[in-house]
ROKEZA-910877 format. One record per residue (C-alpha): residue number from 1; residue in three letters; chain; x negated, z negated, y. Coordinates in steps of 0.001 Angstrom, whole numbers, plus 524288, in hexadecimal, padded with zeros to 5 digits. Example, Ala and Ser with C-alpha at 12.3 -4.5 7.8 and 13.67 -1.06 7.14 Angstrom:
<drenbas>
  num  residuo  cadena      X      Z      Y
    1      ALA       A  7CFF4  7E188  7EE6C
    2      SER       A  7CA9A  7E41C  7FBDC
</drenbas>
This chain:
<drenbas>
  num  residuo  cadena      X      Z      Y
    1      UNK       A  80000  80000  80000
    2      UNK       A  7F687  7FD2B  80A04
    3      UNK       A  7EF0D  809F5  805C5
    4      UNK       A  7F618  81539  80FEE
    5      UNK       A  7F345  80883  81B17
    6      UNK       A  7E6A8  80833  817D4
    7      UNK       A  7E335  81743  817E4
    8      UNK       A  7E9E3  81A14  823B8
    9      UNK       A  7E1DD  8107E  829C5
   10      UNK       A  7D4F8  8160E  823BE
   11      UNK       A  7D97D  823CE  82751
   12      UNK       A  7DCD1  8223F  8340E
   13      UNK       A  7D603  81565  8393F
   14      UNK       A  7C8A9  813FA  831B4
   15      UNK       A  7C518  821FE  82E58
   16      UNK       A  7C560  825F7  83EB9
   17      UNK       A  7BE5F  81C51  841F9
   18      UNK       A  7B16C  82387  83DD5
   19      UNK       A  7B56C  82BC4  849BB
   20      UNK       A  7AF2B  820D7  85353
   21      UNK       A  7A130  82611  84F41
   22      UNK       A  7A337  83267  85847
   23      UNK       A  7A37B  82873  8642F
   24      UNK       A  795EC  8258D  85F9B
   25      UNK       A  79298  8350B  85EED
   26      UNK       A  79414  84116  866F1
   27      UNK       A  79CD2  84611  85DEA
   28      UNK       A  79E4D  854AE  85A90
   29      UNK       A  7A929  858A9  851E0
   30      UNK       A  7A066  8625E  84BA1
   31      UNK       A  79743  85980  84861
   32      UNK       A  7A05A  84F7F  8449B
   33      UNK       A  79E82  83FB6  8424C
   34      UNK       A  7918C  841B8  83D00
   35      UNK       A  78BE5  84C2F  842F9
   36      UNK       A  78D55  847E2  85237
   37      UNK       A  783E9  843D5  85928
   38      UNK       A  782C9  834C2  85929
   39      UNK       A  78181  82F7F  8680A
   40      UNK       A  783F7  82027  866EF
   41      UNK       A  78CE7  819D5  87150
   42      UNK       A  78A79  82463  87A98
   43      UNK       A  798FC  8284C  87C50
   44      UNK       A  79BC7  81914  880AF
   45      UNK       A  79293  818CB  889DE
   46      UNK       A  7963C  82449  88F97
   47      UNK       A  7A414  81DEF  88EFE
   48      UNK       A  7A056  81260  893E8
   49      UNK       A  79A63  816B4  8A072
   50      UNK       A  7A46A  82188  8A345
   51      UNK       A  7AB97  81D12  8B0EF
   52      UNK       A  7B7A4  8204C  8A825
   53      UNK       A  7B70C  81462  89E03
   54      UNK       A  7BAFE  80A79  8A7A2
   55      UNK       A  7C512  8111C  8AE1C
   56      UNK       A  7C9A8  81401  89E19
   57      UNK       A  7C6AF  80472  89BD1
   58      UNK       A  7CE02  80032  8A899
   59      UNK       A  7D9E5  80788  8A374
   60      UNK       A  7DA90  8061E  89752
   61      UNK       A  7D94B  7F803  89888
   62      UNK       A  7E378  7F75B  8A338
   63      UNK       A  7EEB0  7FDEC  89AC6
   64      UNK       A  7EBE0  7F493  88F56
   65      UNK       A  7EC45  7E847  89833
   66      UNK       A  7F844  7EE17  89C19
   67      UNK       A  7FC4F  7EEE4  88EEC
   68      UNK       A  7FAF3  7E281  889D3
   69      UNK       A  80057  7DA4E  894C0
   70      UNK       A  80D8F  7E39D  896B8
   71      UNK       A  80F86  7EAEB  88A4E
   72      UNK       A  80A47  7DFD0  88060
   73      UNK       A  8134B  7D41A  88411
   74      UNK       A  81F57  7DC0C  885FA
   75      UNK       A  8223B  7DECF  87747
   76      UNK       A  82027  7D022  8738B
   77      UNK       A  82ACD  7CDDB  87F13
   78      UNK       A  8342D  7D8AD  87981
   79      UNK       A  834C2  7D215  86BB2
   80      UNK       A  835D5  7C501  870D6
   81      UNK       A  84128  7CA9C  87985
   82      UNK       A  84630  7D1E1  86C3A
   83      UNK       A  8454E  7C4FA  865C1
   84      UNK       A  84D4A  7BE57  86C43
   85      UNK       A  859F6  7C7E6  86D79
   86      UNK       A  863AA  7C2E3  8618C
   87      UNK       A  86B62  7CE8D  861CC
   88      UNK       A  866D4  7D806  855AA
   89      UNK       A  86C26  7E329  85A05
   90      UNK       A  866DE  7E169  8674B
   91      UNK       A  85ACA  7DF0C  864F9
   92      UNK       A  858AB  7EA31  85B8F
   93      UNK       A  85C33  7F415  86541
   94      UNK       A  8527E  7EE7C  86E2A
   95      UNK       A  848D4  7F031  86515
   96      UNK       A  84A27  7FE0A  86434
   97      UNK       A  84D7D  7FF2C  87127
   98      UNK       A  83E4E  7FAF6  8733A
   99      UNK       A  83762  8016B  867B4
  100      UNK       A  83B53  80E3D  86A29
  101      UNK       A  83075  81096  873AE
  102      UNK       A  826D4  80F97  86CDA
  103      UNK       A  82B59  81C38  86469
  104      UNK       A  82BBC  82401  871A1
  105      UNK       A  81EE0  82BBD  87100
  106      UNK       A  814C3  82919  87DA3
  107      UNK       A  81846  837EC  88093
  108      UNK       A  82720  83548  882E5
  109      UNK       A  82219  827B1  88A4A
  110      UNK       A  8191F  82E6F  89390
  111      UNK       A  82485  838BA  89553
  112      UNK       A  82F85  82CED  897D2
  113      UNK       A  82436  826CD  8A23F
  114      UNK       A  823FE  83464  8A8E4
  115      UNK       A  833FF  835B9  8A8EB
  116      UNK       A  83398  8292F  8B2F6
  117      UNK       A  82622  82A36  8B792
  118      UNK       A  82573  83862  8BD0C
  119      UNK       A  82296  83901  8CAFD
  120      UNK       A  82C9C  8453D  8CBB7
  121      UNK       A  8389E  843EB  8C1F5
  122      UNK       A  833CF  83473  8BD3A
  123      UNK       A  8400A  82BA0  8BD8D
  124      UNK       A  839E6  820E3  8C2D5
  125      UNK       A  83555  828B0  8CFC5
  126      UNK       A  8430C  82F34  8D1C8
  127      UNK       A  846D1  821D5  8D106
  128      UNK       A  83CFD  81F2D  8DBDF
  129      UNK       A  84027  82B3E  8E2DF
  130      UNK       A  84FF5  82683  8E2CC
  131      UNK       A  84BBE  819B4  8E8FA
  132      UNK       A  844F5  82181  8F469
  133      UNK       A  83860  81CA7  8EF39
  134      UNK       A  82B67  82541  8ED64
  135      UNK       A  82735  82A41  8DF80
  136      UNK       A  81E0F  82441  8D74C
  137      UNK       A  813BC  82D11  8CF41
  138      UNK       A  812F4  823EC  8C2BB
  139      UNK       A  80C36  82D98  8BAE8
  140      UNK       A  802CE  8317F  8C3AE
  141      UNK       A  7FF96  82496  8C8DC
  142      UNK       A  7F389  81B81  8C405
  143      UNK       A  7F992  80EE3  8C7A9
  144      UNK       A  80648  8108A  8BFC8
  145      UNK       A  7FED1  8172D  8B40E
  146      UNK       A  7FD18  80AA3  8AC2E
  147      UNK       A  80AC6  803CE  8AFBE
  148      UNK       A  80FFE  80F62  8A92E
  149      UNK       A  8072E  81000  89D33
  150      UNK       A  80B8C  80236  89AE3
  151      UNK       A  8187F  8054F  89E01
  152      UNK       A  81A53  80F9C  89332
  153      UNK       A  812F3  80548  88711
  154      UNK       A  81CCF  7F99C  88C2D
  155      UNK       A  828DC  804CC  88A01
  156      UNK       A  8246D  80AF0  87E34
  157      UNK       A  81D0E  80047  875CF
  158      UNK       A  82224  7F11D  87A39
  159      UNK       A  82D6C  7F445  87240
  160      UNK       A  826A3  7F7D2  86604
  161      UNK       A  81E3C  7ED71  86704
  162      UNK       A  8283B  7E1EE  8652F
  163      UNK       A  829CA  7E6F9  85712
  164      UNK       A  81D50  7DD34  8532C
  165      UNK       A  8226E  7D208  85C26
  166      UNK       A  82FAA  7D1FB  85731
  167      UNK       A  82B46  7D2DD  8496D
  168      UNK       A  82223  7C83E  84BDC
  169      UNK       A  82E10  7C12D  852A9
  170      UNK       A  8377B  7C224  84540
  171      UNK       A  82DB5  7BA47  83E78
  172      UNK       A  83043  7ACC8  847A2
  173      UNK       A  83760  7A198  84073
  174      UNK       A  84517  7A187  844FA
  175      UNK       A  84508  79244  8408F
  176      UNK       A  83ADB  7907E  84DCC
  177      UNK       A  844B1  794E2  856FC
  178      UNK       A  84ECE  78D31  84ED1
  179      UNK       A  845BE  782EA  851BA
  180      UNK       A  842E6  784BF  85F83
  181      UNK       A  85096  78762  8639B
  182      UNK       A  85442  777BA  85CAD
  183      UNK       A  84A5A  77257  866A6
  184      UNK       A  850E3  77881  873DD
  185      UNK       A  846B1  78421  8751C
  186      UNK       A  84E1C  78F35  87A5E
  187      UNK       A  84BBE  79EBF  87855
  188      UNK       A  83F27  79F4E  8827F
  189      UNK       A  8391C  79311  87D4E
  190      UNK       A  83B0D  79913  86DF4
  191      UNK       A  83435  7A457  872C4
  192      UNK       A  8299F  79EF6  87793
  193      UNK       A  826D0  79368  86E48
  194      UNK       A  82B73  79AC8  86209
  195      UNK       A  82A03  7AA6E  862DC
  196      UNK       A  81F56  7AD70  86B48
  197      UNK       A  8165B  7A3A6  86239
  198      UNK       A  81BE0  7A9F1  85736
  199      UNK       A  815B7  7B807  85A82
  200      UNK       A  809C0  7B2CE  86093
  201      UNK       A  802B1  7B87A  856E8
  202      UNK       A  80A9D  7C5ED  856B0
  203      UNK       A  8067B  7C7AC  86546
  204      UNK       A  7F8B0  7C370  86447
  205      UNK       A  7F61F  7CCB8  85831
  206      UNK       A  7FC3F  7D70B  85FEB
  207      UNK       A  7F5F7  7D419  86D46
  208      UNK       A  7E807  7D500  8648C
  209      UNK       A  7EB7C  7E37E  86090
  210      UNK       A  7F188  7E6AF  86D49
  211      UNK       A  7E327  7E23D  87203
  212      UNK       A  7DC4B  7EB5D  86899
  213      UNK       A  7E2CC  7F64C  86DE2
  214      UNK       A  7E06B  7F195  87B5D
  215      UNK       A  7DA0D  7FEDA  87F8C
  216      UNK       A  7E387  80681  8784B
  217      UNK       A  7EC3B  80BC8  88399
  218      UNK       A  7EFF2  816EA  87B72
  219      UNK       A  7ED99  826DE  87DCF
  220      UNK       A  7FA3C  82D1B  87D2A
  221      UNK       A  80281  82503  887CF
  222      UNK       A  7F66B  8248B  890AF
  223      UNK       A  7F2D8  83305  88E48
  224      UNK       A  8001E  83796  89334
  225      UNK       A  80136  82E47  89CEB
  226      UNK       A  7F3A1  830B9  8A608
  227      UNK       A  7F1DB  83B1A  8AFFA
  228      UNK       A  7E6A4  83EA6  8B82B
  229      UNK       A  7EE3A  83534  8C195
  230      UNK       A  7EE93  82911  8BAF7
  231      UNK       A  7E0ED  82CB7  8B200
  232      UNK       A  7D925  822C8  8BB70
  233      UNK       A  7E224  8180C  8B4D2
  234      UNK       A  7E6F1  81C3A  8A83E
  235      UNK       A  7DDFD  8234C  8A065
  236      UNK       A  7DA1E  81ABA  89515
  237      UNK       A  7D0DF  81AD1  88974
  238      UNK       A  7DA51  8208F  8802D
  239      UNK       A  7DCB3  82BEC  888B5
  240      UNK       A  7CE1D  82D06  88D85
  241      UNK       A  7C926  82E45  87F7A
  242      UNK       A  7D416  83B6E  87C67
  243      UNK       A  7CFC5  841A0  88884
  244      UNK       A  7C1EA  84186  88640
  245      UNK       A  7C24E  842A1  877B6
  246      UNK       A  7CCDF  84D0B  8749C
  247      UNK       A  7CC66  8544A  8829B
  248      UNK       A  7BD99  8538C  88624
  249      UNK       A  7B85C  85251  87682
  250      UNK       A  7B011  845EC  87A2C
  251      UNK       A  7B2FA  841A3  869A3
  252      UNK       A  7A742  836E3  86B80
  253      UNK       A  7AAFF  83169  878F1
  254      UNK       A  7B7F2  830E9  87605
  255      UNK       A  7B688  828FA  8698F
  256      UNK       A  7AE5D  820A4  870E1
  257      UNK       A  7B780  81C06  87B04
  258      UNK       A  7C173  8193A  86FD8
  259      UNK       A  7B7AB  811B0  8660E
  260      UNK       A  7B5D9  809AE  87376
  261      UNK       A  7C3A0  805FA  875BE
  262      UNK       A  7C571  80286  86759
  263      UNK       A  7B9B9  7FA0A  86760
  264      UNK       A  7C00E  7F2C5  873C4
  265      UNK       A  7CCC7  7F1A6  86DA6
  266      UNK       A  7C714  7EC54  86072
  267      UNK       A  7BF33  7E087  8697A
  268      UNK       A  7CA72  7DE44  86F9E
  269      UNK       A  7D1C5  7DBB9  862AC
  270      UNK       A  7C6FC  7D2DB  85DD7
  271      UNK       A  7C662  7CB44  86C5E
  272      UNK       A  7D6B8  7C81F  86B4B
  273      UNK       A  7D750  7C586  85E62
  274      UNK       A  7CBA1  7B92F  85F59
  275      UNK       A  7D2B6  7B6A8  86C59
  276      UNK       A  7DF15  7B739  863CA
  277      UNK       A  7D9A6  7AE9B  8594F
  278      UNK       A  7D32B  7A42A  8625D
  279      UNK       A  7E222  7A01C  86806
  280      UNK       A  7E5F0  79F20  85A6C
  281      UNK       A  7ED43  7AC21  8569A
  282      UNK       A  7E98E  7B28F  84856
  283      UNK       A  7E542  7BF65  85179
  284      UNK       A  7E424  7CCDA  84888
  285      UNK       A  7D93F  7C967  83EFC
</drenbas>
């Protein structure tokens, strides 16, 4: 049984990761793996001293602060809201009412964010427009670039996140609210004595992995979303390493830039989860 698990993972995790030597190389896909020319850690240097890797660093890092301090908490606040409706029926239509997002495509989200956000046809300036107030170029502009970025994760993904929470929240002794309702606590006090401790663990586990991936902003939503515009602010690692690997062929560079943010994320996986285990928590391993 755990056979097709374990090949997939050997396929498609292990096996590529011999592809990290060509950061190491000047890599020719004629001469392959093995028949490159080895150059060392010339490729990071030259990364590292490009003017571009801090303004790459400064952004990236900006959209995943962003991330975890509106888009993290929001889904442990959704299933605690969830929790608490008594109404079946209710509360099942909510729940689909907030998942479904996260099966829209980032295509059809950046097209939605362009519906309201045009600086011609969007909604949101006719809106403006009808209140005799001047348009606002949202797409264009730098200083709304990450607002929206945000934006579009809290629609699509808070509500898809609550599946873990909620799961986590089934699993909390009904007897404890039994017991804290006999001794006067009321529904704010059971929350916060009773249900948050019980998925302490759920959200520190999860807050470790949402570290890891701390430098993950993701390609496709970014991709679509920058223009030469708002570049100064929103181009990102994910998108820097497609345009100079796939559209200017720099294989080697490329590679390096992402074997550099994976390296970050895994020390920042192995920082939170000691930080984790010194307050007491069980942390990932």
């Amino acid at each position: 049984m755990l056979l097709p698990g374990l090949l997939y993972f050997l396929v498609y995790k292990y096996v590529p990761m011999w592809g990290i030597l060509i950061a190491f190389q000047d890599y020719q896909p004629f001469h392959g793996f093995f028949g490159s020319k080895w150059v060392g850690l010339k490729h990071f240097e030259t990364f590292f001293t490009d003017d571009a890797f801090w303004m790459l660093f400064r952004n990236t890092f900006v959209l995943a602060v962003y991330n975890i301090l509106f888009f993290f908490p929001l889904p442990i606040l959704i299933a605690l809201m969830l929790n608490e409706v008594r109404k079946e029926m209710f509360k099942r239509f909510i729940q689909t009412l907030v998942y479904i997002p996260h099966f829209v495509s980032w295509v059809v989200v950046v097209g939605i964010s362009f519906l309201f956000f045009s600086s011609e046809s969007g909604i949101v300036n006719n809106m403006l427009n009808s209140l005799g107030k001047e348009p606002v170029n949202f797409l264009l502009s730098g200083d709304w670039f990450r607002t929206i970025i945000t934006s579009q994760v809290i629609w699509k993904e808070t509500g898809w996140g609550t599946i873990i929470f909620l799961a986590a929240l089934a699993g909390v002794d009904p007897q404890l609210y039994e017991a804290a309702r006999i001794d006067g606590a009321n529904r704010w006090r059971q929350m916060w004595h009773i249900t948050l401790p019980a998925i302490r663990s759920t959200i520190i586990i999860l807050l470790i992995l949402r570290i890891g991936h701390f430098l993950d902003t993701g390609f496709e939503q970014i991709f679509l979303m920058v223009n030469p515009m708002n570049r100064e602010v929103g181009e990102v690692f994910d998108t820097y390493v497609y345009s100079t690997g796939i559209s200017q062929g720099k294989f080697s560079y490329s590679t390096a830039v992402g074997m550099f943010k994976s390296v970050v994320g895994l020390i920042l996986v192995v920082l939170a989860n000691r930080l984790a285990k010194k307050f007491g928590e069980d942390g990932i391993y």
